[in-house]
C-alpha positions as CSV (number, residue, x, y, z in Angstrom):
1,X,94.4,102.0,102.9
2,X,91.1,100.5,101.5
3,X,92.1,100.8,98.0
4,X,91.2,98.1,95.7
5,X,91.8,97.6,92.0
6,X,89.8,95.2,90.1
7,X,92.6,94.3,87.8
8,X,93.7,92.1,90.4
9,X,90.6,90.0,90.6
10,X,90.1,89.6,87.3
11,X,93.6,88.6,85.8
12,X,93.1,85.7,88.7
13,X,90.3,84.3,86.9
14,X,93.5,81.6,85.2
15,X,94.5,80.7,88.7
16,X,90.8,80.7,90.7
17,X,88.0,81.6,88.4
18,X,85.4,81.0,90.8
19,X,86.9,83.5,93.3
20,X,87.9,85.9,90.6
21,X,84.3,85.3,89.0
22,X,82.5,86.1,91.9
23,X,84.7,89.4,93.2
24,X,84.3,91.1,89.7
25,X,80.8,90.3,89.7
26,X,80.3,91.8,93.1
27,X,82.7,94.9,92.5
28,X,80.1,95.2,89.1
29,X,77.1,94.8,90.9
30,X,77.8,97.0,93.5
31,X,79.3,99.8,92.4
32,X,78.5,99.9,88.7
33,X,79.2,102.4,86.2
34,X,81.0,104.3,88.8
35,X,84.0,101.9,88.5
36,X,83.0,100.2,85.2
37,X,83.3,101.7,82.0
38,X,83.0,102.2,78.3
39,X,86.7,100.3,78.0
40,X,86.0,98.1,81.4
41,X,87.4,98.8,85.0
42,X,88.9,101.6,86.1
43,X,92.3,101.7,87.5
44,X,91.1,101.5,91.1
45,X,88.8,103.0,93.9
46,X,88.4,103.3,97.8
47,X,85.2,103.3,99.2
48,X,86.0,104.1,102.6
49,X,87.9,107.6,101.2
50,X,84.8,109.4,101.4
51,X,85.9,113.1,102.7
52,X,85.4,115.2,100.1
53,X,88.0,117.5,101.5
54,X,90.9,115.2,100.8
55,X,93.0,116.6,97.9
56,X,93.2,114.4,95.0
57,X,95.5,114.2,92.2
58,X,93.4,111.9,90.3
59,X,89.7,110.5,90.5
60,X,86.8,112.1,92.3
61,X,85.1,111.5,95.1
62,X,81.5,110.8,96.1
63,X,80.6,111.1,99.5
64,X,78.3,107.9,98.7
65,X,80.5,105.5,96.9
66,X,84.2,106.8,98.2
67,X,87.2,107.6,95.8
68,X,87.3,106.2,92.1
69,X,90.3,106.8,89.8
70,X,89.8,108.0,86.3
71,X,91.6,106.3,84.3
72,X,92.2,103.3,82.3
73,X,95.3,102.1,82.2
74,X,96.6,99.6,79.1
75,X,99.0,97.3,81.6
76,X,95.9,96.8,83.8
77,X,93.4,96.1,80.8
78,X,96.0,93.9,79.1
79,X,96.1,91.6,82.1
80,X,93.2,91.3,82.4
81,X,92.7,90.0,78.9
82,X,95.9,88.2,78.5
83,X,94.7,86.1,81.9
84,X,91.3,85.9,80.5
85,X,92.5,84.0,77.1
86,X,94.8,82.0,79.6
87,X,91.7,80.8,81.5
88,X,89.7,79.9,78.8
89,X,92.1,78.4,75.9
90,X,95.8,78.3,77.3
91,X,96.9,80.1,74.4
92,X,99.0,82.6,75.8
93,X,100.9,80.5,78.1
94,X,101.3,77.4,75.2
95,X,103.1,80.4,72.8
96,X,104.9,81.7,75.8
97,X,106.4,77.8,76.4
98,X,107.0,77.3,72.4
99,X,109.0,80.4,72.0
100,X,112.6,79.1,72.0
101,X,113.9,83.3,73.1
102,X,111.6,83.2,75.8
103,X,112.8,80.0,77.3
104,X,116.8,80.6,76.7
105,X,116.2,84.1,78.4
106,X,114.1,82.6,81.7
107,X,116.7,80.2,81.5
108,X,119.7,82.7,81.5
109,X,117.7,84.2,84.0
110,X,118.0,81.2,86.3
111,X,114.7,79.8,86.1
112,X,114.0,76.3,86.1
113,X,111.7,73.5,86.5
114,X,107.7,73.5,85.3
115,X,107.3,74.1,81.5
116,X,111.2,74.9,81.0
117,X,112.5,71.4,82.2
């Protein structure tokens, strides 16, 4: 529907930083402080939603810049950090693969190969 959420680009930046790099930098540049805020990104917004006349049960729109959601929300901000700490030291996923509950439980879970072999 033309929705997009940031979070998504940015917790890539572990798996393609230069892609991930580039779309947050873009979302930034181009829509600013009405998606970007005191605690980072916002949820999500639409630029194409632009009618005004639309009922909304969160978020505001601008005729000029579409739909933005108000809120921030903790699972989307944690990803992003968590993924960000991934990219740039590991450290999440090298407690993650130490942690013998973790393991036993992805194991009882049926998960194998990579890290858990």
């Amino acid at each position: 529907d033309g929705t997009l959420a940031p979070t998504a680009a940015a917790a890539s930046i572990a798996f393609e930083p230069e892609l991930s790099s580039r779309a947050i930098e873009t979302m930034h540049a181009r829509y600013g402080a009405r998606i970007y805020g005191k605690y980072g990104f916002l949820d999500s917004f639409n630029p194409t939603l632009t009618a005004t006349s639309v009922p909304l049960k969160h978020g505001s729109v601008d005729p000029a810049a579409g739909w933005v959601d108000d809120d921030y929300l903790g699972i989307d901000q944690g990803a992003i950090v968590v993924m960000m700490e991934n990219w740039r030291t590991g450290l999440v996923w090298t407690t993650m693969r130490r942690n013998p509950h973790i393991r036993r439980g992805l194991q009882r879970a049926g998960f194998t190969g990579g890290w858990l072999t």
